[in-house]
C-alpha positions as CSV (number, residue, x, y, z in Angstrom):
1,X,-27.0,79.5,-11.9
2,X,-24.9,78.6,-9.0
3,X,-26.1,79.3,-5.3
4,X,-24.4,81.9,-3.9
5,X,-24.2,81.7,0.3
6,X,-22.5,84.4,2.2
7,X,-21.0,83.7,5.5
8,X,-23.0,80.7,6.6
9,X,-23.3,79.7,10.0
10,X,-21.3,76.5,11.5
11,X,-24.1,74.5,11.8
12,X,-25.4,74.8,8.3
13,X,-22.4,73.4,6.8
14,X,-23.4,69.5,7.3
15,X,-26.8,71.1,5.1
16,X,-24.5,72.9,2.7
17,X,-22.2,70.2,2.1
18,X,-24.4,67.4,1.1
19,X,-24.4,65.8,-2.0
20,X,-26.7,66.0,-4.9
21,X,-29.7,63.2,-4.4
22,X,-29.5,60.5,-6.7
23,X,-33.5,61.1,-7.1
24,X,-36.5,59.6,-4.8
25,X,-36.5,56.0,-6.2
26,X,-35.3,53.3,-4.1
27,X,-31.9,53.2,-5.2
28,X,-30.8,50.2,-3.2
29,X,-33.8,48.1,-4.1
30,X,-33.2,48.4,-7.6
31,X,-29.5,47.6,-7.7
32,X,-30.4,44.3,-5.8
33,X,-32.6,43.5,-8.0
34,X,-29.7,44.1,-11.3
35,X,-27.8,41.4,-8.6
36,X,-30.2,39.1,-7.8
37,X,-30.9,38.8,-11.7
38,X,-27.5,38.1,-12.6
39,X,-27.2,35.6,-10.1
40,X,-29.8,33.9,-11.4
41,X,-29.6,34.0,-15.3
42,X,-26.2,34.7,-15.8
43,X,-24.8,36.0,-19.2
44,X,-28.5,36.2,-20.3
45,X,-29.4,38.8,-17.4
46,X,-26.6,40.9,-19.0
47,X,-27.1,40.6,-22.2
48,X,-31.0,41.8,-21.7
49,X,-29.9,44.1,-19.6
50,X,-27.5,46.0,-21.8
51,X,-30.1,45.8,-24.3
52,X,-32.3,47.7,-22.1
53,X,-30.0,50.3,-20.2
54,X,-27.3,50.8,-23.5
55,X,-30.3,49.9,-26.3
56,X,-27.7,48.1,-27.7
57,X,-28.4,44.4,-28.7
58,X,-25.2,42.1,-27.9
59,X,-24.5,38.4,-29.3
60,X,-21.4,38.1,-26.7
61,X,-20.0,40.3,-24.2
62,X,-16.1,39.3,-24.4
63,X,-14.0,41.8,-26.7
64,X,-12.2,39.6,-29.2
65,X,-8.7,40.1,-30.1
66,X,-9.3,40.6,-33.2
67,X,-11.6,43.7,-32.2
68,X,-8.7,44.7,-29.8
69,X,-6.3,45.1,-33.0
70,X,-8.8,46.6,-35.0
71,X,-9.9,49.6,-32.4
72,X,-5.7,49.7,-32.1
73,X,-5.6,50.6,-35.6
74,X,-8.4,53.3,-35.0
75,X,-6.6,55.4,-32.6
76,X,-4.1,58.2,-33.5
77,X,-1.0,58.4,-33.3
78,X,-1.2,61.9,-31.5
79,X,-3.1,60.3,-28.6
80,X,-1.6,57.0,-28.3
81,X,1.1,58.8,-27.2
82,X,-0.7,61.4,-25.1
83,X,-1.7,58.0,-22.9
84,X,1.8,56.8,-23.4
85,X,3.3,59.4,-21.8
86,X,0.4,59.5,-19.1
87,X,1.4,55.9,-18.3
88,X,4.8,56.6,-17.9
89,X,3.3,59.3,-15.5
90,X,1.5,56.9,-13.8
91,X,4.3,54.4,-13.6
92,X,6.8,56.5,-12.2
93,X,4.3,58.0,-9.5
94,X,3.5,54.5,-7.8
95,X,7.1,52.6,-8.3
96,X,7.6,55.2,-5.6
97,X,5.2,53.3,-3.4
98,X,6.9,49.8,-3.6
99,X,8.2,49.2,0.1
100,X,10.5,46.8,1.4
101,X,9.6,46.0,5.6
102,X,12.6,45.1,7.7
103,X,12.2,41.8,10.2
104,X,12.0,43.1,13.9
105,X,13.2,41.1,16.7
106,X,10.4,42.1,19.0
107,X,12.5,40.4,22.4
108,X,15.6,38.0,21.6
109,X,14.7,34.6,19.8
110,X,10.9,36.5,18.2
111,X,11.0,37.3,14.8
112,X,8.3,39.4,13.2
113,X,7.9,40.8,9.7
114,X,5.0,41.7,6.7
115,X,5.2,41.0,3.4
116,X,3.5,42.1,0.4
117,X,1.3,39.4,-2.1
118,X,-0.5,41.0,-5.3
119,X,-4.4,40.0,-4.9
120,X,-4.5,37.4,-7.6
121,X,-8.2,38.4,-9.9
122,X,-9.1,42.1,-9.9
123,X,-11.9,43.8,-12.1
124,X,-11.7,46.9,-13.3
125,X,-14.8,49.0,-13.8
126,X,-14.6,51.5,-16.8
127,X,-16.8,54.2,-17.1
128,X,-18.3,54.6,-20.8
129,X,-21.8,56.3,-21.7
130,X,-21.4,59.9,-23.2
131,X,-17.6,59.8,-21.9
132,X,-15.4,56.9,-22.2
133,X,-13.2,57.1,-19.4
134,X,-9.8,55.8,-20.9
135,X,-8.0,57.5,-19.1
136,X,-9.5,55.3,-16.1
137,X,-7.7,52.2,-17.3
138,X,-4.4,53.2,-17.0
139,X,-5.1,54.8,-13.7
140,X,-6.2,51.2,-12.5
141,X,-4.4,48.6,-14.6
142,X,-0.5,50.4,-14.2
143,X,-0.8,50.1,-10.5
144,X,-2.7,46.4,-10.7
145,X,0.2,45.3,-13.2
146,X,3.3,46.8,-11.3
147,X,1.3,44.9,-8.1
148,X,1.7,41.8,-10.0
149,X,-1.9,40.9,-10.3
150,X,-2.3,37.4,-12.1
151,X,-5.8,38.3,-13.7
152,X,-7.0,42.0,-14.4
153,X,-10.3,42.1,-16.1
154,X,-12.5,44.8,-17.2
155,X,-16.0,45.8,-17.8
156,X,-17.0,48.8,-19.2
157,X,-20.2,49.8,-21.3
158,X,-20.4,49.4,-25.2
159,X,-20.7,52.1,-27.9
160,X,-23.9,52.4,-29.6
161,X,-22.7,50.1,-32.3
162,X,-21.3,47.5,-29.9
163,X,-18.1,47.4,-29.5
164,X,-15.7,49.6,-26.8
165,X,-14.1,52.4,-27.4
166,X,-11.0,52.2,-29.3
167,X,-8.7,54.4,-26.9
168,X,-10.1,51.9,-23.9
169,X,-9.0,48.8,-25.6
170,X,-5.7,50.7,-26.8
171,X,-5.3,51.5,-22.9
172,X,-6.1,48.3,-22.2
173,X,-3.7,45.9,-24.3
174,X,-1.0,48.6,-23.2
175,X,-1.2,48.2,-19.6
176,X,-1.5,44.2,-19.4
177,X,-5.1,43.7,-19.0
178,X,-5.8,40.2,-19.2
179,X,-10.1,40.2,-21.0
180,X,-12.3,43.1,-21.6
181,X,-16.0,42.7,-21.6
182,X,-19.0,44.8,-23.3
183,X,-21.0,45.2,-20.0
184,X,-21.7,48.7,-17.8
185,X,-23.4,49.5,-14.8
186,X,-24.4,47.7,-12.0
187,X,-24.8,44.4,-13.9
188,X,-21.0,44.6,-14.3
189,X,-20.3,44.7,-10.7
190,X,-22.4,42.4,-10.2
191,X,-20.9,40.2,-13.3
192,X,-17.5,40.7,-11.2
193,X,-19.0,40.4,-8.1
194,X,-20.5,36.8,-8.9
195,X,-19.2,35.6,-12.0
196,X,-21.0,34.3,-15.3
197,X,-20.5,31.7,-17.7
198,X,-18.2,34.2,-19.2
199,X,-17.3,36.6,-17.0
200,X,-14.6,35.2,-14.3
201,X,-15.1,35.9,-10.3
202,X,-12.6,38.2,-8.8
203,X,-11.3,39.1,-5.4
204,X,-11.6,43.1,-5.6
205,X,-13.4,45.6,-7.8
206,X,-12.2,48.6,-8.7
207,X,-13.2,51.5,-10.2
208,X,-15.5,55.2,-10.3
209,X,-19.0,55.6,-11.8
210,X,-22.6,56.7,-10.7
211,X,-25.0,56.2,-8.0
212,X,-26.1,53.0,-9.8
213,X,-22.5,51.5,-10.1
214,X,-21.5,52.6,-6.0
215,X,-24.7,50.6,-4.7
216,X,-23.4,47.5,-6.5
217,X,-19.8,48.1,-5.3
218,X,-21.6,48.4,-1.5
219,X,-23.4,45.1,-2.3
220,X,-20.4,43.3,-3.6
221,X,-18.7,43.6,-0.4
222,X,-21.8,41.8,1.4
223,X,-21.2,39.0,-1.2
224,X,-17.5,38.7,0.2
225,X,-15.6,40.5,-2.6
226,X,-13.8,44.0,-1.9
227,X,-14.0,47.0,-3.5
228,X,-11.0,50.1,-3.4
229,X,-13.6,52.5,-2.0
230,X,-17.0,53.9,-2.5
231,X,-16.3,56.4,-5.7
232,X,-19.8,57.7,-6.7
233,X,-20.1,60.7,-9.1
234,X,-17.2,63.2,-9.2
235,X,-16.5,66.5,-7.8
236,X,-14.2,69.3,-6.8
237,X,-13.8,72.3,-4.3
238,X,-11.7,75.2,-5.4
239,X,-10.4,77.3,-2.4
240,X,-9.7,81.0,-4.2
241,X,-8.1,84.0,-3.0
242,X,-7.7,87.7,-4.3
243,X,-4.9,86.2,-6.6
244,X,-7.1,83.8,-8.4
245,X,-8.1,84.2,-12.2
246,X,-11.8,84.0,-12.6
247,X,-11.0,82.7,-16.2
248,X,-9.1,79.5,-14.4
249,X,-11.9,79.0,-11.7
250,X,-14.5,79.0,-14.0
251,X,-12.6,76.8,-16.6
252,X,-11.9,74.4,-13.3
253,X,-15.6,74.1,-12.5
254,X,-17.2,73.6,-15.5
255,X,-14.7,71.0,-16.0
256,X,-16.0,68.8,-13.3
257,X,-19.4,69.5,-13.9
258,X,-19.3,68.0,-17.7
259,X,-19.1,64.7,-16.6
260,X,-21.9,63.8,-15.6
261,X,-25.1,65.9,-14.0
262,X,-24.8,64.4,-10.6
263,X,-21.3,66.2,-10.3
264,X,-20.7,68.6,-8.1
265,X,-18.0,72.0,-8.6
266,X,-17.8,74.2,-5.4
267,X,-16.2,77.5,-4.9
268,X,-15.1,79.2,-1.9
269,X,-13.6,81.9,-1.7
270,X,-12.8,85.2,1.2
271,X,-12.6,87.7,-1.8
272,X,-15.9,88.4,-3.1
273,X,-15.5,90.1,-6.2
274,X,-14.2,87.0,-7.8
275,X,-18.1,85.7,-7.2
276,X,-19.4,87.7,-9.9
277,X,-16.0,87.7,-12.3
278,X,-16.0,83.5,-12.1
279,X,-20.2,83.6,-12.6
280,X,-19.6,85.8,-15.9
281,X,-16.9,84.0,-17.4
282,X,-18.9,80.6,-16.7
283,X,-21.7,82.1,-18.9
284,X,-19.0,83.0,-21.9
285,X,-17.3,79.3,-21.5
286,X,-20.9,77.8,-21.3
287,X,-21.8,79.2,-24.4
288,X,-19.3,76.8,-26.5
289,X,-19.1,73.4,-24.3
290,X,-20.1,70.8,-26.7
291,X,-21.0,69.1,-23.2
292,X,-23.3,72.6,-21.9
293,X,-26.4,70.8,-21.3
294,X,-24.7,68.1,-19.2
295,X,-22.6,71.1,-17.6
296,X,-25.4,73.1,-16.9
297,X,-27.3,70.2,-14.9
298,X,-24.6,70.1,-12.5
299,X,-23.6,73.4,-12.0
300,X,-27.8,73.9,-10.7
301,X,-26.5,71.3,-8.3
302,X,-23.1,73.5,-7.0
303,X,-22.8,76.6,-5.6
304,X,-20.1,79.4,-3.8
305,X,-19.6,80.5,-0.8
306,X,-18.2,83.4,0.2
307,X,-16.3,83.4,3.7
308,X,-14.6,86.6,5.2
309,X,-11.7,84.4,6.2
310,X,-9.9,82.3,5.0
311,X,-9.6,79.9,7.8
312,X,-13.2,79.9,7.6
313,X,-13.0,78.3,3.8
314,X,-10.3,75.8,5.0
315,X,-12.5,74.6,7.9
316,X,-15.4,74.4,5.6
317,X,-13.6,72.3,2.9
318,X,-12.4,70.2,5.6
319,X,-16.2,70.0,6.6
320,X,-16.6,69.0,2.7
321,X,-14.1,66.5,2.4
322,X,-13.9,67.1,-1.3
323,X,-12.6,64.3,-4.1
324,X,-10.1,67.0,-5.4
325,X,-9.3,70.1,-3.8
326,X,-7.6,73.1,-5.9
327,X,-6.4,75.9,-3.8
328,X,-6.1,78.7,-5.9
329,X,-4.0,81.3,-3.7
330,X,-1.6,82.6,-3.5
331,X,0.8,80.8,-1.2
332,X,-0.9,77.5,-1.4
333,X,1.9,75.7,0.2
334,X,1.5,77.5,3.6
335,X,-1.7,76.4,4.2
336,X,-1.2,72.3,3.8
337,X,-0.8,71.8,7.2
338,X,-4.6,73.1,7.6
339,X,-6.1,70.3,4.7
340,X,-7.4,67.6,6.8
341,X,-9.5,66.0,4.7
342,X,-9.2,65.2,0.6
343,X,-8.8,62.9,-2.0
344,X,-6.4,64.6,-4.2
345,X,-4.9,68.4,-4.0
346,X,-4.0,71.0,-6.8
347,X,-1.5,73.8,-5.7
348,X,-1.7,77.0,-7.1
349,X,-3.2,79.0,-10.4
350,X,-1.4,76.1,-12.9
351,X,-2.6,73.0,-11.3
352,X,-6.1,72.4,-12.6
353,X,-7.6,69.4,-11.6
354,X,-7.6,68.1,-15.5
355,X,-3.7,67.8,-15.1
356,X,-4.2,64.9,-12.8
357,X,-7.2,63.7,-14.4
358,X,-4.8,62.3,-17.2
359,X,-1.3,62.5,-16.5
360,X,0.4,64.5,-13.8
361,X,1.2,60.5,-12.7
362,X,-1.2,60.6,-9.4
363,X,-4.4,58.0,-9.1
364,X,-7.6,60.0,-10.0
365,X,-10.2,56.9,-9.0
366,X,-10.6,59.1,-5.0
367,X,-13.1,59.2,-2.6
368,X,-16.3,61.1,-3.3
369,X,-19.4,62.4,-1.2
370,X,-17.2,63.1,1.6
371,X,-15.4,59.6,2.5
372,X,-12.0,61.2,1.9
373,X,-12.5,62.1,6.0
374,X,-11.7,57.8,5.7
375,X,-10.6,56.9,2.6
376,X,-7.4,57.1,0.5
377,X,-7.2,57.2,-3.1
378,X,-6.4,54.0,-5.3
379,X,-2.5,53.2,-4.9
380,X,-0.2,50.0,-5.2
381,X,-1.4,49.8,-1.8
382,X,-5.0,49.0,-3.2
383,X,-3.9,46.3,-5.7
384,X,-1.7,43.9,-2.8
385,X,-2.5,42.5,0.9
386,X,0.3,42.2,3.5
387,X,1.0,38.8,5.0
388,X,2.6,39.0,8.5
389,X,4.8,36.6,9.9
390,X,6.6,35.6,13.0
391,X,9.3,32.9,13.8
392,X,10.1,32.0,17.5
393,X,12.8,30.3,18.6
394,X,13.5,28.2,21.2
395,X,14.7,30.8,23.4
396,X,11.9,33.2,21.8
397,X,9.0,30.3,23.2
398,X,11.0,30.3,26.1
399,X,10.6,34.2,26.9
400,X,7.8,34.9,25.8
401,X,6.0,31.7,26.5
402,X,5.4,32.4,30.2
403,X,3.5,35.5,29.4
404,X,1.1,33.5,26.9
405,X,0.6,31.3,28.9
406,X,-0.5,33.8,31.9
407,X,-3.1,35.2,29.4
408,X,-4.5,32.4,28.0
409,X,-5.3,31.7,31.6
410,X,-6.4,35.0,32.0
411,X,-8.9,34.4,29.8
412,X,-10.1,31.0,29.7
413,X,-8.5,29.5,26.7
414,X,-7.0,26.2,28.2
415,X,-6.1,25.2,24.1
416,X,-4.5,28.3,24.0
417,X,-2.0,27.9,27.1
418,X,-1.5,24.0,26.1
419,X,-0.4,24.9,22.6
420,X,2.4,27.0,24.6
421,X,2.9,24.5,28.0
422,X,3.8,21.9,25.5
423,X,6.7,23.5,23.6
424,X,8.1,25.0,27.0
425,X,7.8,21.6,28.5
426,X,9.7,19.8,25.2
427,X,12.7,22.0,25.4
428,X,13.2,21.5,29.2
């Protein structure tokens, strides 16, 4: 089921380490089209396109909040406060990122300091198809809400009888989202991207889904509105050792690969009877997944490899850059000084990657198909923009204006000097 490579040479591991395809079509030429659609007919284009991509047929795409209340009612009391605790999680983990910047006199009489300003109108992709992503919204609208965001809207894709998923819209109206529309794909990015009739413009779009929904996110940027990062379809990379249960490692990958088929689960390992232990007891977990078929299509896409070192299998996940990174050894703690490049990590046999999925309180919208080697994971950070500013005085202009003056010269920006020459000249 999974490819099996054994000590691979250095300069296969670019080869080894790409990505599933996301087929032979021309991927970007269809999302532009999706955008330039949208941009012309508006609300229309989306509603013919959900029709088409969701076969569900749509008389408005804003949730009501009447609908809110009712999928409220729907959800149980056993998971409201699984994703009320999860919040708190969440909550707790990135109040520890607020910062407070200190001014710095930079010379006597110059004053310089940043400030932080919530971006005002965020959108908030929501994955939905076969697995509504719930858990998502808090992972995106906690952080947007603590950042003080003025409007948070969201998009994600309607149920086969129209309406979202109650446990989204619960999530929702518990973490201060402001409207949630029936729209998926790249038609909602480019909704956001554009704006409709109905669907507001925002500043930045956050938010994971699949090939389809990163080429609109890389296209919205080109129509002058950010995105967090380019989060495609997800993956791990478990690091194992000759203390790692095949039962967990197994459990670890199939987890990743049931959402979606263009997932990818890699193992690595320096102990090679674990190869054979984890491929037996992915066959026996297999066999009762509600979700095998979906599974299974990834897993063909993954594979092991077997190293005799295990500075080999750091180096290669490195290499890999993974979206999560378990390192199931046994003394994961000593080796991460040698993790270079990841979106999130899981130390050790009882941190699988589902923990922070949902709830351990990290941000689990990371970077995939290798852009954690540049990337960061979604944090308060994502949701505000810093604002420098300076103050001189007149002593300040009078120290430092010299030096400006000598490099506007320097470089040919007569304006430039003036806008100093002036202010010296005033206080003599």
């Amino acid at each position: 089921m999974l490819k099996i490579y054994e000590n691979p040479e250095r300069n296969d591991w670019n080869r080894i380490s790409e990505r599933p395809s996301p087929g032979s079509f021309n991927l970007k030429e269809h999302v532009q089209s999706i955008i330039d659609r949208v941009a012309r007919e508006g609300d229309s284009a989306l509603l013919e396109l959900t029709e088409q991509y969701d076969q569900v047929r749509l008389n408005d795409l804003k949730v009501t909040e009447k609908e809110i209340a009712l999928a409220n009612d729907q959800v149980e009391f056993e998971l409201k406060d699984a994703i009320q605790t999860a919040k708190r999680n969440i909550g707790n983990f990135h109040a520890s990122q607020k910062s407070v910047e200190t001014v710095v006199e930079t010379m006597p009489g110059v004053l310089c300091w940043r400030e932080s300003r919530p971006i005002e109108k965020v959108g908030l992709y929501i994955p939905g198809g076969s697995a509504p992503l719930f858990s998502t919204v808090l992972m995106l609208a906690v952080p947007a809400q603590m950042a003080g965001c003025k409007e948070i809207i969201l998009c994600t894709p309607p149920q086969a009888d129209g309406r979202v998923h109650p446990a989204i819209c619960f999530a929702a109206s518990l973490t201060g989202v402001t409207s949630i529309y029936k729209i998926g794909g790249a038609q909602a990015v480019a909704a956001m991207a554009l704006g409709t009739e109905t669907i507001p413009q925002v500043d930045k779009i956050f938010g994971p889904g699949n090939h389809y929904v990163t080429e609109a996110k890389i296209a919205a940027q080109r129509l002058g509105v950010a995105i967090d990062l380019p989060a495609g379809p997800s993956e791990v990379l478990i690091i194992a050792d000759q203390s790692a249960n095949p039962q967990f490692i197994a459990a670890d990958l199939i987890s990743q690969a049931e959402h979606g088929p263009d997932s990818q689960s890699v193992l690595v390992t320096n102990y090679e009877p674990l190869i054979k232990e984890t491929l037996t007891a992915i066959e026996q977990q297999l066999s009762t997944l509600p979700r095998r078929e979906i599974a299974t299509a990834a897993l063909k896409n993954s594979y092991i490899v077997f190293f005799h070192e295990m500075s080999d299998c750091l180096d290669f996940s490195n290499k890999y850059a993974p979206e999560h990174l378990i390192l199931s050894t046994e003394q994961p703690k000593s080796q991460l000084h040698q993790i270079l490049n990841a979106g999130s990590v899981f130390l050790g046999h009882y941190s699988p990657e589902a923990a922070g999925d949902y709830a351990s309180g990290t941000n689990h919208t990371l970077p995939t198909a290798g852009w954690a080697r540049s990337y960061s994971g979604v944090s308060l950070d994502s949701f505000i923009k810093k604002i420098t500013f300076q103050e001189l005085s007149p002593e300040g202009i009078k120290l430092l204006g010299p030096k400006v003056e000598v490099m506007a010269q320097a470089e040919s920006l007569v304006g430039h000097k003036r806008a100093i020459s002036l202010r010296l000249k005033s206080i003599k």
